[in-house]
Structures are given as C-alpha cells and as structure tokens.
C-alpha positions as CSV (number, residue, x, y, z in Angstrom):
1,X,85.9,84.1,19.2
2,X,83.3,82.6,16.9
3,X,84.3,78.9,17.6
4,X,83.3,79.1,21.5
5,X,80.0,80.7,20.3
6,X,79.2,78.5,18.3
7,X,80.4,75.7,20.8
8,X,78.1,76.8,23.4
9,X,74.9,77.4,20.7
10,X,75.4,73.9,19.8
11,X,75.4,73.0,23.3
12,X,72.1,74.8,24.2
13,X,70.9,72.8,21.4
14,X,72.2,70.0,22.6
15,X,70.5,70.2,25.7
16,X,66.9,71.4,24.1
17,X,66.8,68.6,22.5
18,X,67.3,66.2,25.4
19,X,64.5,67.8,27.2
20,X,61.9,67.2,24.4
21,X,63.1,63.6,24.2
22,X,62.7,63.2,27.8
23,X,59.0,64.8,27.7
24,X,57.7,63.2,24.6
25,X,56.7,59.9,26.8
26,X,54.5,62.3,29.0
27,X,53.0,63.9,26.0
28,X,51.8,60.9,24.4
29,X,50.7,59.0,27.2
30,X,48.3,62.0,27.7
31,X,47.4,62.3,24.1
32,X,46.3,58.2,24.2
33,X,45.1,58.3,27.7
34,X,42.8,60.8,26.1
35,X,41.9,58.5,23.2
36,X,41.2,55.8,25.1
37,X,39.1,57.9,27.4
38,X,37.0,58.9,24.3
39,X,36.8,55.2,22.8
40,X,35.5,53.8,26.2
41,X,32.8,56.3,26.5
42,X,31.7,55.8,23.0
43,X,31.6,52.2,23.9
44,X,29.7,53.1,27.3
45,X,27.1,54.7,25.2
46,X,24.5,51.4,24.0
47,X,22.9,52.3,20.8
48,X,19.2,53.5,21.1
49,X,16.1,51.2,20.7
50,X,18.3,48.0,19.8
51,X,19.9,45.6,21.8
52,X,21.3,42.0,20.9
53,X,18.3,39.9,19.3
54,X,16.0,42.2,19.9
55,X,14.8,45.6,18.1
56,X,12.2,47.9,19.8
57,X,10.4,50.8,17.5
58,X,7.4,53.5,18.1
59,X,4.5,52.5,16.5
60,X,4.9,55.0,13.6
61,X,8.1,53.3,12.4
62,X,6.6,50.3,12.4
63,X,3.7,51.5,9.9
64,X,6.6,53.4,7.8
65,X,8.3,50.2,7.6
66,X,5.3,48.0,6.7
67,X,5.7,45.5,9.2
68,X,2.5,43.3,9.6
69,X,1.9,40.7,12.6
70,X,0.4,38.1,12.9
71,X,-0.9,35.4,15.7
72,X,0.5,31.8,15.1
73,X,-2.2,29.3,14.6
74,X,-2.9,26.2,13.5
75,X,-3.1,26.1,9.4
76,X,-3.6,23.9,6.7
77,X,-0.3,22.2,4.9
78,X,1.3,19.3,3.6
79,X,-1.7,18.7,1.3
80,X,0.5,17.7,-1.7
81,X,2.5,14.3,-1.5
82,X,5.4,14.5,-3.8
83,X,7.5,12.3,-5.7
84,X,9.2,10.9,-8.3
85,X,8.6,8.4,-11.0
86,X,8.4,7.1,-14.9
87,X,6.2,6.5,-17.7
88,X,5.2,3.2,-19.1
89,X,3.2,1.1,-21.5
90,X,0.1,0.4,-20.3
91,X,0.0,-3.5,-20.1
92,X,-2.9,-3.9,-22.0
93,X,-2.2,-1.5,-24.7
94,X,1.6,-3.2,-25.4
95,X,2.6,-6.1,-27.6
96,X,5.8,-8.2,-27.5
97,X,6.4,-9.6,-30.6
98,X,8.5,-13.4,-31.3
99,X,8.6,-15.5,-33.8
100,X,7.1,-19.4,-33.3
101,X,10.3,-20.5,-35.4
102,X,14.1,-20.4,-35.9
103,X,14.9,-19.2,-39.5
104,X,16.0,-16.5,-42.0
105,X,14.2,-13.3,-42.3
106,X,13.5,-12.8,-45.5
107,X,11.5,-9.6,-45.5
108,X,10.4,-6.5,-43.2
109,X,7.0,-5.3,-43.6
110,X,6.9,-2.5,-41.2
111,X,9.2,0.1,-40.2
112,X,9.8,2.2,-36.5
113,X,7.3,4.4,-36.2
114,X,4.7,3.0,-38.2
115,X,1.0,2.3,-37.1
116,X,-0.3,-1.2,-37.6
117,X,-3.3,-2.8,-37.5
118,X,-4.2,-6.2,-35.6
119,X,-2.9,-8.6,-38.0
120,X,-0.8,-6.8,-40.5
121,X,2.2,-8.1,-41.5
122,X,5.7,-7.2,-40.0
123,X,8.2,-9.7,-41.0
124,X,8.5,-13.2,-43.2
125,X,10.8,-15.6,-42.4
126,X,11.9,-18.3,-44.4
127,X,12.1,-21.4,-41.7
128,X,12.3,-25.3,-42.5
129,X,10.2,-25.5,-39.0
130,X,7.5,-24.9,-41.2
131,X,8.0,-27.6,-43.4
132,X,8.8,-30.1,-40.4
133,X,5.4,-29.2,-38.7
134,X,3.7,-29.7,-42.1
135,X,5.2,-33.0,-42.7
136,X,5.1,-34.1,-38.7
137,X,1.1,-33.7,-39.3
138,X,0.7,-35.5,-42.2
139,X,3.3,-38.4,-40.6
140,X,0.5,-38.4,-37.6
141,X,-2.6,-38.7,-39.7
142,X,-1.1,-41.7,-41.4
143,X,-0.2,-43.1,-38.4
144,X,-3.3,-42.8,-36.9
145,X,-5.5,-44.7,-39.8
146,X,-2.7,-47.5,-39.4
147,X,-2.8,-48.0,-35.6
148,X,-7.2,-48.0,-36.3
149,X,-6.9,-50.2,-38.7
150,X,-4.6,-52.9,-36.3
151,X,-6.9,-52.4,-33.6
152,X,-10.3,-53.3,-35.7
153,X,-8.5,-55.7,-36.9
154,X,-7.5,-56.9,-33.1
155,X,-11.2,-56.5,-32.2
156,X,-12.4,-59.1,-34.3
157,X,-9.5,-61.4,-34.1
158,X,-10.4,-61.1,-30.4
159,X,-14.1,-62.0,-31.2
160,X,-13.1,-65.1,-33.0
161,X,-10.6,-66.0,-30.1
162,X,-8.1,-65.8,-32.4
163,X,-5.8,-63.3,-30.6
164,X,-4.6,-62.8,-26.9
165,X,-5.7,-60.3,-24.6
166,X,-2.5,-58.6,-24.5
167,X,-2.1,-58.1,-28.2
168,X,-5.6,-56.6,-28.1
169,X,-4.5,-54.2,-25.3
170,X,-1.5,-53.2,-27.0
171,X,-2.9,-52.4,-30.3
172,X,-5.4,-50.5,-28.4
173,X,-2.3,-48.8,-26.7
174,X,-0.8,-48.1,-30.3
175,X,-4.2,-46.7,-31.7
176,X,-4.5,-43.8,-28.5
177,X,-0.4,-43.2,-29.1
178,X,-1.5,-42.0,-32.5
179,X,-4.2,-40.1,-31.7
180,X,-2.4,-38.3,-29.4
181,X,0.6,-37.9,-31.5
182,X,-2.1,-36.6,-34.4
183,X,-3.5,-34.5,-31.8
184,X,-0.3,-32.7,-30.3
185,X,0.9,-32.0,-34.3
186,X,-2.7,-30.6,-35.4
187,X,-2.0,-27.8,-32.5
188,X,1.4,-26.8,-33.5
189,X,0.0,-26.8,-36.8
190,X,-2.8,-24.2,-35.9
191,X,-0.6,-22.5,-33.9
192,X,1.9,-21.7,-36.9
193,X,-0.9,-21.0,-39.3
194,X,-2.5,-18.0,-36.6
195,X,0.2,-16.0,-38.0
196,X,0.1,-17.1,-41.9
197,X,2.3,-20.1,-43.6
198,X,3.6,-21.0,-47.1
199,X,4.1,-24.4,-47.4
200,X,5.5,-24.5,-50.3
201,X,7.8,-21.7,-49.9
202,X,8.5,-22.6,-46.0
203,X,7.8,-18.7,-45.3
204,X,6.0,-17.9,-42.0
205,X,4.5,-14.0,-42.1
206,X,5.2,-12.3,-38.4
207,X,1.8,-10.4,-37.8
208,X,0.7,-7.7,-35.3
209,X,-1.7,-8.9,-32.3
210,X,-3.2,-4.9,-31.7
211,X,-3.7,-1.7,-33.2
212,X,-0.2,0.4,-32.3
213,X,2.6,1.6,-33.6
214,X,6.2,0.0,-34.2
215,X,8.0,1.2,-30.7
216,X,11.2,-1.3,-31.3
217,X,12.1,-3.7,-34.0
218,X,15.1,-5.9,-33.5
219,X,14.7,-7.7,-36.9
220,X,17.0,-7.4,-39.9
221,X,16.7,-8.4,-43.3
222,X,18.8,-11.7,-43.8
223,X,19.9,-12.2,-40.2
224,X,18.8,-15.7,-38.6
225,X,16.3,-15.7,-35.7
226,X,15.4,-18.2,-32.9
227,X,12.1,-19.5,-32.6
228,X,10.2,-20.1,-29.5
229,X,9.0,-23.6,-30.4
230,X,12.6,-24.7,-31.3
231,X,14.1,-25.2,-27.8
232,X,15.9,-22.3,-27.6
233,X,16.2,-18.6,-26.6
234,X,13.6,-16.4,-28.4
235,X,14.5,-13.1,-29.4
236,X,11.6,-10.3,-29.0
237,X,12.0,-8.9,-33.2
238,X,9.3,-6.3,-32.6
239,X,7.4,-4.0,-29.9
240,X,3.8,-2.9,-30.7
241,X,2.4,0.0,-28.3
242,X,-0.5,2.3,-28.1
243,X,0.6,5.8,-26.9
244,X,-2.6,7.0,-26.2
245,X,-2.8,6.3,-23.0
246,X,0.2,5.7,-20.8
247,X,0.7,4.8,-17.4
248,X,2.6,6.6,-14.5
249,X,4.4,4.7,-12.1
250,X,5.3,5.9,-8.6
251,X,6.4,4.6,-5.0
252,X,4.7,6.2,-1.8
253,X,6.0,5.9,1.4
254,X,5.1,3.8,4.1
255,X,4.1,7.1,6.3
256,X,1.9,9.0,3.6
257,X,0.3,5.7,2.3
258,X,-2.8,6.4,4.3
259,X,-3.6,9.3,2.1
260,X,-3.1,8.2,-1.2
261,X,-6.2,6.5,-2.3
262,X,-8.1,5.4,-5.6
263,X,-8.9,8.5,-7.5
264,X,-7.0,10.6,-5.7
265,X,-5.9,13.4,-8.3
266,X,-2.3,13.4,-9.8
267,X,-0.4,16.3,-11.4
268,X,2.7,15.0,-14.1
269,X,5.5,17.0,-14.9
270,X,8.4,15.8,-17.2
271,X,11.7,17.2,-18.2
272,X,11.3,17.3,-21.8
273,X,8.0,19.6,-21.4
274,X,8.3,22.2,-18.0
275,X,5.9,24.0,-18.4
276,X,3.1,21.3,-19.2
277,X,1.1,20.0,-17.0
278,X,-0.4,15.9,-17.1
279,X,-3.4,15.2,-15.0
280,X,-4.6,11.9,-14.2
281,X,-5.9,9.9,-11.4
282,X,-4.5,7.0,-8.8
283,X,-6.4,3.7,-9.9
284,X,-4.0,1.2,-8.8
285,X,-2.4,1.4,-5.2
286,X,-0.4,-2.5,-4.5
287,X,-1.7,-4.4,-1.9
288,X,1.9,-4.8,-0.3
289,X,5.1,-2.7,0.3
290,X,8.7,-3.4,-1.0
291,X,10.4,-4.9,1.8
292,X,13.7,-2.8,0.6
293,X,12.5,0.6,-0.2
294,X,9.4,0.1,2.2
295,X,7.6,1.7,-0.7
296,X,4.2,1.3,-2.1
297,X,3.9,0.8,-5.9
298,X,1.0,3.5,-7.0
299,X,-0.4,3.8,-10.5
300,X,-2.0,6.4,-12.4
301,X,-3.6,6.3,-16.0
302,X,-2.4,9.0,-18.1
303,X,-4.2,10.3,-21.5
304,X,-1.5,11.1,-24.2
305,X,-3.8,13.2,-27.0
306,X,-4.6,11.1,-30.3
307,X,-1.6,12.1,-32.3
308,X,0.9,14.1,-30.2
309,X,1.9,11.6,-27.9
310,X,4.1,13.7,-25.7
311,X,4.8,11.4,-22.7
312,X,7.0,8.3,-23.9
313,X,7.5,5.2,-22.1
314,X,10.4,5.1,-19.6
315,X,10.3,9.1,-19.5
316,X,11.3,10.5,-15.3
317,X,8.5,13.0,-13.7
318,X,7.6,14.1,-10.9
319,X,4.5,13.4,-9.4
320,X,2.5,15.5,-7.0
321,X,-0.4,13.7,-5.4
322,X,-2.8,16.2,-4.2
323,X,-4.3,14.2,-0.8
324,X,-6.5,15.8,2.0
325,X,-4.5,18.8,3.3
326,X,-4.3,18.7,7.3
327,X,-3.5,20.8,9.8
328,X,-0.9,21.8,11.9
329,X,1.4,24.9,14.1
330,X,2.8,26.9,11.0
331,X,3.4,30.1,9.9
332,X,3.8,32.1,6.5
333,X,6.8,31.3,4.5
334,X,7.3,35.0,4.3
335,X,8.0,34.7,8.1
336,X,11.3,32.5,8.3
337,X,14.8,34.5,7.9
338,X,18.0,33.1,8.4
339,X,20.7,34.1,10.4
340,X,23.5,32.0,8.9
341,X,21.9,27.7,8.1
342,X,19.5,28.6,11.5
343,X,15.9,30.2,10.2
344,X,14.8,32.7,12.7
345,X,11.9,34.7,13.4
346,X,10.5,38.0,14.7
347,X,8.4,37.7,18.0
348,X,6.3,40.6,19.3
349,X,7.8,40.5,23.1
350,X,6.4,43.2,24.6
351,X,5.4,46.8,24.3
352,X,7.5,49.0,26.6
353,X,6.5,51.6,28.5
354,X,7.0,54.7,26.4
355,X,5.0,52.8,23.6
356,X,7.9,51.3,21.9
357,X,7.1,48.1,20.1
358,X,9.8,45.2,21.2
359,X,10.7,42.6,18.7
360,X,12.5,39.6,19.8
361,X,14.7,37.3,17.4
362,X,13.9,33.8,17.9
363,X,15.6,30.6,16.4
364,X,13.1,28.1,15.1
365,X,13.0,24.6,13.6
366,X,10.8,24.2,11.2
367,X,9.6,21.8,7.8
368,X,10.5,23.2,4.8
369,X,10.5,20.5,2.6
370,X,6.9,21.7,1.5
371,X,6.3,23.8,-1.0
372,X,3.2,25.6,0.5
373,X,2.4,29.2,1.6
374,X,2.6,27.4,5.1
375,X,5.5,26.2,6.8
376,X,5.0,23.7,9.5
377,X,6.6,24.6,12.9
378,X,8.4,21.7,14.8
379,X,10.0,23.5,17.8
380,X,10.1,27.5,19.0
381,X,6.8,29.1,18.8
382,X,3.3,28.2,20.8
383,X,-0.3,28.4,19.4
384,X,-1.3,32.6,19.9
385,X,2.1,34.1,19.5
386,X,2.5,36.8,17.6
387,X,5.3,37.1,14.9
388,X,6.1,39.5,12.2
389,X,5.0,38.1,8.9
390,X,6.5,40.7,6.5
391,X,8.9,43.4,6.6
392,X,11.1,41.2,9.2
393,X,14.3,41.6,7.3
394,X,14.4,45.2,8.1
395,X,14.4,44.5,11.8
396,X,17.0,41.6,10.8
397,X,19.3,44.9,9.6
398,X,18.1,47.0,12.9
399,X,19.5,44.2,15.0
C-alpha cells in the first residue's frame, strides 16, 4: 500500500513542478517589463538646471561658486617678440692669432685662461724664414748700390756718346728692379720684426695684438707650424678675447621685423644660469633677410661684469624682445578650458525667466603661443560678449 502512495505523491510533484516551469516566463517578463518601465522613466526625467553645453544657475550659486564675468574687449598682447639665439665675441674685442712663418715652436709663453696684454709674448718659434728674410734684405741692398752704380756709370757714358740708348735704358731698368726688389724685402722685414726677431738665434716671438684673455691655443711645444707668408695653409695657434662685453646674436622674422628697432630693449636667458636675467639693447638690425630662413640677423651688446664673465661665446639663449605691445580681441588666460585638444569657453547666454543665469559652452580658436595674461582670440567670440573669466571649470563639471 505504501508504493502507490508514494507513486501518486511523486506524481503531484511531478505535476507542481511543470506548472511553475510553465509560469516562470510570465513572472519574469513582468518582473523586467517592470524594470524597464522604471529605467525609461528615470531616463524621461532630464536633470535639473543642466542641459548638453550649457549650465543655468540662480544668482546665489553663482556668488557661492565665485564665478566672475567679464565683457570681451579689445586688449593689449603680443608685446614680447621671442626667440632664440647665441653668444659671441664681439668683433672688435676678439683676436685671431697666426704666425708670419713656418717653423718649430720652441716655447709657450701663455697658458688658457690667462690675461694678456697688447704685445706680450705667447709663443717663439724657431723658423729659418727668419733668416731667409734677413739675408733676402741685405741681398737687395747690395743689389741696389750695384744696379746705381751701372746706371751713373750709363749716364755719363751716355754724355760722352760713348754708350747706346738702349744700354742706358736698360741699366736704368736694372736700377728700378732693385729698388723695388729692396723695397718689397724692407716690408717683409718690418712686418716680421712687428712681432720681435732674433737673428741670430732665427726665433720669431708670437705677441698679443689686445688686452684679453687666452680663449683657445692650438700651439704645442716642439710641434712644426705653417706660416702665413710661406705659401701655405696657416694654422690659427691662439684666440685672444675680451669677455667683458659680448654680443647676442638672433634672427627675427620677416612678419615681426617692423617692430624690432635700434634700442629696443632685450631680456637674455641661458641654460647654464635660469634664473638670471641679461639685459641689453638691439644696436644692430641687417639691412637684408636670409633668402633661406627669411630671417633677419639682429644684434644686441651684452655687458658680462669685470671678472665673472658668465655668458661665454657660442652659449644658446633665448631672447625676448620687448616691442610696442598692440591690441587685439582677447581674453584672460584664466578663461580658456579644454574639452579634450579643443579650448572652450563659458558664454553668458541668457538669463531665464525665473532668474536662472544660463551659461553656454562655446569652442574657440585662439593664439596661445604667447605668454601673456591675454590670449588673442582668432575665431568664436565678438567684441561685448560676456564670458566667465574664473570659476569656469566648475560649470565644466556641472555640464
């Protein structure tokens, strides 16, 4: 008797359970159909006093938030012209040392670093060119009191119609030769003894032109030099410079060239010193452009303090020429936000109805590459609009 029982309990069961399997598709269709009833009325429901790109607020939020406006107007920018460039020698304040002849260097009188006065020694060289010029002047003297004496002695043969015309003229010939000759080894002479000669010893003494210092020396002890009256390549063996003052060398371009003038002032910065500050101004502006760069060449005369010379030739800066500022549509760099790469700002649209203050999101272009209070606008606002000038980035989170 208990095996049909339980036969027909199970079958009950059986059957129970087929009817909640076929009603659990009914359930939860209801129970989602309800869901997505609540999900599009949330949607349905628009969130209050913000829309896309623009934000609208009572007047008392916008106090609590600190939001300032501002008209857009017509400001003064772009008053600084910047760029890059390098210092250098002041031409007239550098010396380029060679030596007249090919030889030996026997000794170095001054070292790197070293000041010098005009015409202290800085090298001697042992050269046989000093010998040869010695001996090619003393060849032309002789030379010369031989070729006067033939044509005297010419002259009066002449007067006694002894001689011809043509040996006349050609002793005559022979006597200018030799004073030419006499002349052209009397120079080289001078030239050599400028800088200080030893016969004898055939030693010529290398000696500063200016008052300086020893930049570069390319001079050893023992090595063998070229001369520049030898016929060949000379070798610069020493650099004398005065660091007192320096120049600054910069190019302007073609469109801001109108605004750089003589003495306009000039701020330096270089790398090695940040946070020092080099002031100068423009004497030198070229008279023509660089038909590759379309640059102008502008120079500026730097001074570099009596013993701490700070700036050092061939140094990078950057330059900031500070022209005549001029105006333009711009607003305070405080102003711009971005919204991704595009810079945006906040326009007062409108005030609604109830009070509320509407604030529209506006895309912009504008000219950054200034670094002024004032940004130049090129494209979105007009002259009188009014824009929110701080505080903007808390509409930007409202949006």
């Amino acid at each position: 008797m208990r095996a049909p029982r339980l036969f027909a309990s199970g079958s009950a069961l059986a059957r129970f359970v087929a009817l909640l399997a076929a009603c659990a598709p009914c359930a939860c269709s209801l129970v989602a159909g309800a869901g997505c009833a609540a999900s599009h009325a949330a949607e349905s429901v628009p969130p209050s006093g913000r829309s896309n790109g623009v934000v609208s607020l009572r007047p008392d939020e916008v106090r609590a938030a600190g939001i300032s406006v501002e008209s857009v107007d017509l400001q003064p920018t772009d008053d600084v012209v910047l760029t890059a460039g390098r210092i250098a020698f002041d031409d007239q304040r550098v010396s380029h040392v060679y030596s007249p002849v090919s030889g030996r260097v026997a000794r170095i009188d001054a070292q790197l670093g070293q000041a010098v006065k005009k015409g202290d020694a800085l090298a001697s060289i042992e050269s046989p060119d000093i010998g040869i010029a010695s001996s090619d002047f003393g060849k032309a003297q002789a030379d010369l009191v031989a070729a006067e004496h033939d044509y005297e002695r010419q002259q009066l043969l002449w007067t006694s119609k002894a001689t011809s015309q043509s040996q006349l003229e050609q002793s005559e010939d022979g006597y200018r030769k030799a004073k030419a000759e006499l002349e052209r080894a009397r120079a080289k002479a001078y030239l050599l003894r400028a800088g200080g000669t030893d016969a004898v010893t055939q030693t010529y003494t290398v000696r500063a032109g200016i008052d300086g210092e020893v930049i570069a020396r390319a001079a050893n002890p023992s090595a063998e030099i070229q001369g520049q009256y030898s016929g060949g390549t000379a070798v610069e063996i020493f650099t004398i410079g005065s660091l007192d003052r320096v120049w600054l060398l910069t190019d302007v371009f073609e469109m801001d060239l109108a605004r750089v003038k003589i003495g306009t002032p000039v701020t330096v910065r270089v790398v090695a010193y940040p946070d020092k500050e080099f002031r100068g101004t423009v004497d030198w502006v070229a008279g023509a452009l660089d038909p590759t760069t379309r640059t102008a060449r502008v120079r500026c005369t730097l001074e570099n303090g009596d013993r701490e010379h700070l700036l050092k030739p061939e140094m990078y800066a950057t330059v900031e020429l500070h022209v005549d500022a001029r105006k333009a549509l711009a607003v305070p760099r405080s102003a711009i936000l971005r919204l991704g790469e595009t810079p945006v700002v906040f326009v007062h649209a409108a005030t609604d109805g109830d009070g509320r203050l509407r604030f529209e999101r506006r895309a912009v272009k504008v000219d950054e590459g200034e670094s002024q209070r004032w940004v130049p606008v090129v494209r979105g606002l007009a002259k009188g609009e009014r824009i929110v000038t701080s505080g903007g980035i808390l509409l930007d989170r409202q949006d």
